[in-house]
N, C-alpha and C positions, 0 to 999 in steps of 0.2 A: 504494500500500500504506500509507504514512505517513498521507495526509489521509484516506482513506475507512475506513480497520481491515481491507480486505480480506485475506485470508490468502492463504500462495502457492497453495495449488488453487484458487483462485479467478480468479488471474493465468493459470494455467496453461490453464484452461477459456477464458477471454479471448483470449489469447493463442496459444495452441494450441501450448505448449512445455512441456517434462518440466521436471521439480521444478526441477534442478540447472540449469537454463538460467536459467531466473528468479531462482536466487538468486545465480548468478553475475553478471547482468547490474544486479541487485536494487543487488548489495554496489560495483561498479564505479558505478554512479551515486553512491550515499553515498561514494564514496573521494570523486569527484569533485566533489560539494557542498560536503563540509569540504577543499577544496583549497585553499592559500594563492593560488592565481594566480582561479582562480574567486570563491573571499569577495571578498577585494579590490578586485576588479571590478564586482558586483553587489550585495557584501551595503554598505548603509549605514545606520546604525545614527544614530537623534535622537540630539540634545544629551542630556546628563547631568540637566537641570535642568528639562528638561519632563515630566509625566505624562500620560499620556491622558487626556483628560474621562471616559471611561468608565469610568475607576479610579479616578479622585479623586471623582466625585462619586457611589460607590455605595458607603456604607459597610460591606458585605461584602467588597469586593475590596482598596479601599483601605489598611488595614492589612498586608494581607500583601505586595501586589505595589505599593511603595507604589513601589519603586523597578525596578520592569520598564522596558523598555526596547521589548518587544513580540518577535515574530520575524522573520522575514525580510521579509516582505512588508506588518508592521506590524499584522498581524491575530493573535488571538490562538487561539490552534487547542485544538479539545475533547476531553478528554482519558479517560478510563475507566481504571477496575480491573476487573480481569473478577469479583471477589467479594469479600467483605469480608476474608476470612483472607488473601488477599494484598497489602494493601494497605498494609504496613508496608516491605515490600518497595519499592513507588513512592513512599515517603518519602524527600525530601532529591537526588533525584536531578536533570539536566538535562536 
């Protein structure tokens, strides 16, 4: 759901499970990702002092994300507004 934008009837159709089963199992995964015993384990995060070559040397990104650190797996994931009048709303968030 998080990497593809799929919505839950979409999982559900996949899946072959009612709404409430998906997003039960949806929301227990996320519990478990941001789990102190889980990060810990897997998540490990560059040095402070490196930037990605793909940031530093494209003058679009590199002023904003000048200090990104990347996500979990160091790749940087695409992100979308569904229209323009909501997009003040996906300001500043993480």
């Amino acid at each position: 759901i998080c990497r593809t934008g799929s919505t839950n009837q979409d999982m559900q159709e996949r899946f072959q499970h009612s709404a409430d089963t998906i997003s039960k199992i949806f929301l227990r995964l996320l519990d478990m990702v941001v789990s102190p015993r889980f990060y810990q384990h897997y998540v490990s995060l560059p040095p402070n002092d490196i930037v990605p070559p793909e940031i530093r040397s494209n003058p679009k990104l590199y002023p904003f994300f000048q200090h990104c650190q990347g996500a979990i797996d160091g790749t940087h994931i695409d992100t979308f507004v569904p229209n323009d009048a909501l997009t003040a709303r996906y300001r500043n968030r993480k």
